[in-house]
N, CA and C atoms as an extended XYZ file, in Angstrom:
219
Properties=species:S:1:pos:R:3:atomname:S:1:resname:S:1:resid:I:1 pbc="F F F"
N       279.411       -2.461      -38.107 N   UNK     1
C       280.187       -3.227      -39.053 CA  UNK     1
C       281.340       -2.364      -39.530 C   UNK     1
N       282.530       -2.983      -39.518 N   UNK     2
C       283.908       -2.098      -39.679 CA  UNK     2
C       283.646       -1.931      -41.346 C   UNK     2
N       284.408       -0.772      -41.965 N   UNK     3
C       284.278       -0.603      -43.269 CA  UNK     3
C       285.194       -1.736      -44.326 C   UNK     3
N       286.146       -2.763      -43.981 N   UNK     4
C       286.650       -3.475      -44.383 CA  UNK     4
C       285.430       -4.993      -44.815 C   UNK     4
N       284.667       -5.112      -43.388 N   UNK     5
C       283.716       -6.391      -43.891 CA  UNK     5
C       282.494       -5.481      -44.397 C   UNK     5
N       282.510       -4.172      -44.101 N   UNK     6
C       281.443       -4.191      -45.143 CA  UNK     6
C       281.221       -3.745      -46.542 C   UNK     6
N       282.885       -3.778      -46.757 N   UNK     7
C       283.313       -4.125      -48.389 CA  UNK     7
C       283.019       -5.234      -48.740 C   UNK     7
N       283.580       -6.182      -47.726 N   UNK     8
C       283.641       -7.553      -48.373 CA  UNK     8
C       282.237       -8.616      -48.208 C   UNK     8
N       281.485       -7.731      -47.697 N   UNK     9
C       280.048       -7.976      -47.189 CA  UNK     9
C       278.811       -7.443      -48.987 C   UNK     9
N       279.421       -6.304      -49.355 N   UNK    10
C       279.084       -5.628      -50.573 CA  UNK    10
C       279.260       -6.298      -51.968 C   UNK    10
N       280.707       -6.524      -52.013 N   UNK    11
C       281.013       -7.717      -53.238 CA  UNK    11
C       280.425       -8.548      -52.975 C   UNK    11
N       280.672       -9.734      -51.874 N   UNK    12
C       279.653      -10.864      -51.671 CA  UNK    12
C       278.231      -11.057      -52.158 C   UNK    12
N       277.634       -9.631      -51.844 N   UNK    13
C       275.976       -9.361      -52.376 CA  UNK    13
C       276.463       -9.283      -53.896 C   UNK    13
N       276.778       -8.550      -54.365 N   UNK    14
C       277.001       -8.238      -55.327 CA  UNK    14
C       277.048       -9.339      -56.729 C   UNK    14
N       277.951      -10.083      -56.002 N   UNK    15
C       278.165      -11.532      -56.559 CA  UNK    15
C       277.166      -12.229      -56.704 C   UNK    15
N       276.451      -12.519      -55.730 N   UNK    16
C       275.348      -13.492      -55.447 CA  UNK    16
C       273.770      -12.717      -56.261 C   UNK    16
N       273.976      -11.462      -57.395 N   UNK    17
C       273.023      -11.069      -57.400 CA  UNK    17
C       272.907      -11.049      -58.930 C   UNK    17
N       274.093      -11.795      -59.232 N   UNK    18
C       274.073      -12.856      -60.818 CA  UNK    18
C       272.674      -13.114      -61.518 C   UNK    18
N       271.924      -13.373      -60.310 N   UNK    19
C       270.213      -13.838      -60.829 CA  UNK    19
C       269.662      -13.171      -59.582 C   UNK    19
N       268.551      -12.927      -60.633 N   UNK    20
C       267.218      -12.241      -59.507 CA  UNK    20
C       267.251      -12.934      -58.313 C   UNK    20
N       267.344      -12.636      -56.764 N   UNK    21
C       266.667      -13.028      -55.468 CA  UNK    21
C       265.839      -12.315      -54.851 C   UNK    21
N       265.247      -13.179      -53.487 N   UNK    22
C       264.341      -11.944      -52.883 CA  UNK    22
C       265.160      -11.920      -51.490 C   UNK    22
N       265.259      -11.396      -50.867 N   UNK    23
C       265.347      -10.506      -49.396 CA  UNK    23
C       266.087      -12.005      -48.697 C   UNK    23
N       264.797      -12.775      -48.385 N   UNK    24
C       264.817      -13.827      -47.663 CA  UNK    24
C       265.707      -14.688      -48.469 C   UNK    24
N       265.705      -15.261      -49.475 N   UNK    25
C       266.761      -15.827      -50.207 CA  UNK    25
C       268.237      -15.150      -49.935 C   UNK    25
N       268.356      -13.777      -50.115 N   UNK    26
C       269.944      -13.715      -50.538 CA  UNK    26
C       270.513      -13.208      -48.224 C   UNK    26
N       269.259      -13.138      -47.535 N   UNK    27
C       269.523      -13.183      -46.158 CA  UNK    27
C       269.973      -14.550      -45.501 C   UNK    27
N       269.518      -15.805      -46.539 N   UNK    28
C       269.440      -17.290      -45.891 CA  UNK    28
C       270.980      -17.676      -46.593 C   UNK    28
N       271.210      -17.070      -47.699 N   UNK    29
C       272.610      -17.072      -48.750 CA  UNK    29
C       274.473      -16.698      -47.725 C   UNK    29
N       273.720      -15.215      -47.015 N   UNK    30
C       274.875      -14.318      -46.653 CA  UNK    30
C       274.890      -15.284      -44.887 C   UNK    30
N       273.612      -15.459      -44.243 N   UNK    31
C       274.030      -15.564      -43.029 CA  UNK    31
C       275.026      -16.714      -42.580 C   UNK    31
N       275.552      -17.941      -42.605 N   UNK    32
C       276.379      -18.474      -42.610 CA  UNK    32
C       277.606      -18.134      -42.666 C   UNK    32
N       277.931      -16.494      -43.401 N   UNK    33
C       279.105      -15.691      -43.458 CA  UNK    33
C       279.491      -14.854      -42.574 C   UNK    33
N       278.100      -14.159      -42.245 N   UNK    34
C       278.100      -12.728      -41.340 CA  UNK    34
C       276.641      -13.368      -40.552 C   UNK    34
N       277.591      -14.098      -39.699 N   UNK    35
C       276.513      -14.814      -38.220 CA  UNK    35
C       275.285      -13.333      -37.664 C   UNK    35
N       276.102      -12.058      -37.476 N   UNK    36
C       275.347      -11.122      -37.055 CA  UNK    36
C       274.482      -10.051      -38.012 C   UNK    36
N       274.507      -10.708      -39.427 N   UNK    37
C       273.625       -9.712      -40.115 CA  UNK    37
C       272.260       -9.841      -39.955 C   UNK    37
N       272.029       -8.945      -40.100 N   UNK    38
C       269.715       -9.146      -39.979 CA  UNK    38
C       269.206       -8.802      -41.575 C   UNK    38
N       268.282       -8.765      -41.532 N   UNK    39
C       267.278       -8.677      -42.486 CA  UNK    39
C       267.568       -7.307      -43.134 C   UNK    39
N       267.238       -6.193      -41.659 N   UNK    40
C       267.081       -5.125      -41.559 CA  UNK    40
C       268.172       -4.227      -42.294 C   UNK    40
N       269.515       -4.601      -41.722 N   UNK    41
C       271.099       -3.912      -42.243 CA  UNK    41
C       271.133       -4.544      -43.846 C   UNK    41
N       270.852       -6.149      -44.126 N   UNK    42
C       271.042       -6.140      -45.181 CA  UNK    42
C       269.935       -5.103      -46.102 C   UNK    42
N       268.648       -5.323      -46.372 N   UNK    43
C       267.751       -4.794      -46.751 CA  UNK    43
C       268.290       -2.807      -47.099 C   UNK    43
N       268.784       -2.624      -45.814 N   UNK    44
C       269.331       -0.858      -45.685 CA  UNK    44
C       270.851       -1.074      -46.817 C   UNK    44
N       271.559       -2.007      -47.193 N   UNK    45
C       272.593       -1.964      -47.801 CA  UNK    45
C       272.415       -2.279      -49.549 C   UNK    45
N       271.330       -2.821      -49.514 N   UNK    46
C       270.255       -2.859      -50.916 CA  UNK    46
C       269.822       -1.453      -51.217 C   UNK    46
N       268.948       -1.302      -50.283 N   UNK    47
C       268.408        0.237      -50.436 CA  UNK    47
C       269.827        1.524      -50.951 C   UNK    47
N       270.508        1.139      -50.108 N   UNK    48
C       271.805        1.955      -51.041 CA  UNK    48
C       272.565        1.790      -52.222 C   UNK    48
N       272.407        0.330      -52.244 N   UNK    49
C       273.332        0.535      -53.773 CA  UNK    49
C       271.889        0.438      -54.411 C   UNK    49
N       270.848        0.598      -53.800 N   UNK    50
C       269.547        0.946      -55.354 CA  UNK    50
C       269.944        2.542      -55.644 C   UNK    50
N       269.748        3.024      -54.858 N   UNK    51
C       270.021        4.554      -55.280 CA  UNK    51
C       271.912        4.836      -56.325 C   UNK    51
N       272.389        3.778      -55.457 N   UNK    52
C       273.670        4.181      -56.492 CA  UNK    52
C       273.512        3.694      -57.858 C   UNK    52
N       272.113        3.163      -58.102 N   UNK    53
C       272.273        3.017      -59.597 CA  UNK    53
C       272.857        1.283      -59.624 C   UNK    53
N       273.210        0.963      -58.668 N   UNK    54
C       273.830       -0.750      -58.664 CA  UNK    54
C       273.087       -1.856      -58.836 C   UNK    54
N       272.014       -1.939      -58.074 N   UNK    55
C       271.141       -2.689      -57.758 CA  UNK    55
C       269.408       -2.184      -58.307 C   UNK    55
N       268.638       -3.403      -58.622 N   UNK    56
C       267.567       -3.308      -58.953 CA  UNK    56
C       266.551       -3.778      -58.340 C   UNK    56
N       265.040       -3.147      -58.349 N   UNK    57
C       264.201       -4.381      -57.648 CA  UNK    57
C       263.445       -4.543      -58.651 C   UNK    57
N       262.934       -5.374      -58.941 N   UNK    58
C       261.789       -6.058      -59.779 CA  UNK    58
C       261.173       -7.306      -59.208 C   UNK    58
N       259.895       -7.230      -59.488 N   UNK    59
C       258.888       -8.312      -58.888 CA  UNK    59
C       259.697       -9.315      -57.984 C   UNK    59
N       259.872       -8.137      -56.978 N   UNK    60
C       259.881       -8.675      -55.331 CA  UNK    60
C       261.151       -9.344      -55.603 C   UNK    60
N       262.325       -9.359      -56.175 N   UNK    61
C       263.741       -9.620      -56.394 CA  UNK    61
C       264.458       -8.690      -56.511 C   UNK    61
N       265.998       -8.479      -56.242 N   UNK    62
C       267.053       -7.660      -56.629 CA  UNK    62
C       267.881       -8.370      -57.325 C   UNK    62
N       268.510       -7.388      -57.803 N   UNK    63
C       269.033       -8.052      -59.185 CA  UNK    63
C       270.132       -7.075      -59.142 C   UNK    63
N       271.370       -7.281      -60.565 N   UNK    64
C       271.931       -6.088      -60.883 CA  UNK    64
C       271.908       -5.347      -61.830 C   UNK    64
N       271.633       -3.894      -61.692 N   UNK    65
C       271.859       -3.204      -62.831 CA  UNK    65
C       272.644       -3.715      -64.244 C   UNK    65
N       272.072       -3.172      -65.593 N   UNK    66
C       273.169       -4.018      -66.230 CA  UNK    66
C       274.381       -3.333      -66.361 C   UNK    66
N       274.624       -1.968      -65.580 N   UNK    67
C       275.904       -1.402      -65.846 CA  UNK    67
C       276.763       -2.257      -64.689 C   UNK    67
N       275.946       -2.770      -64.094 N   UNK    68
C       277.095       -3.546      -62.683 CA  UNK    68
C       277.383       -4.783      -63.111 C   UNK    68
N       276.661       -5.496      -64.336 N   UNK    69
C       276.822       -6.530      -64.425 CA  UNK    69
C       277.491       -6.537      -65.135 C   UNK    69
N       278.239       -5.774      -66.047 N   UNK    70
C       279.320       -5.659      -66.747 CA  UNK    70
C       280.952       -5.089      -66.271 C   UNK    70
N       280.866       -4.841      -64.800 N   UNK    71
C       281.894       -4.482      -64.501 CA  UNK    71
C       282.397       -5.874      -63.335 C   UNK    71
N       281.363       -6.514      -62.981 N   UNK    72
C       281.391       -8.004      -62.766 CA  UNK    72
C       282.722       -8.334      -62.787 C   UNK    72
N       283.337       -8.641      -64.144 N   UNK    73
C       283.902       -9.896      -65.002 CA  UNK    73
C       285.097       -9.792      -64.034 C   UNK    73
């Protein structure tokens, strides 16, 4: 994935993570956009912005941090 869609692949999540989802929800959300994403790449692009402090998991959903959800607007 070139680093341009997978900016615009990042906001997209990002956006869509307004309210708690799980995996399979925000995978059934994105694929219609990015015909070639999997489970797997998305899931690995979660796993990174968890460590950046962006993203959250809680009971089997991701969500956003509330420092991300304030830079949102």
């Amino acid at each position: 994935m070139g680093p341009v869609r997978g900016k615009r692949l990042e906001a997209h999540l990002l956006r869509l993570l307004g309210e708690p989802r799980s995996l399979d929800e925000l995978h059934a959300l994105l694929k219609p956009f990015y015909p070639s994403l999997s489970k797997a790449s998305l899931f690995a692009l979660l796993v990174r912005l968890r460590r950046e402090g962006r993203v959250l998991y809680r009971e089997e959903r991701f969500l956003l941090s509330g420092e991300e959800e304030g830079q949102d607007a």
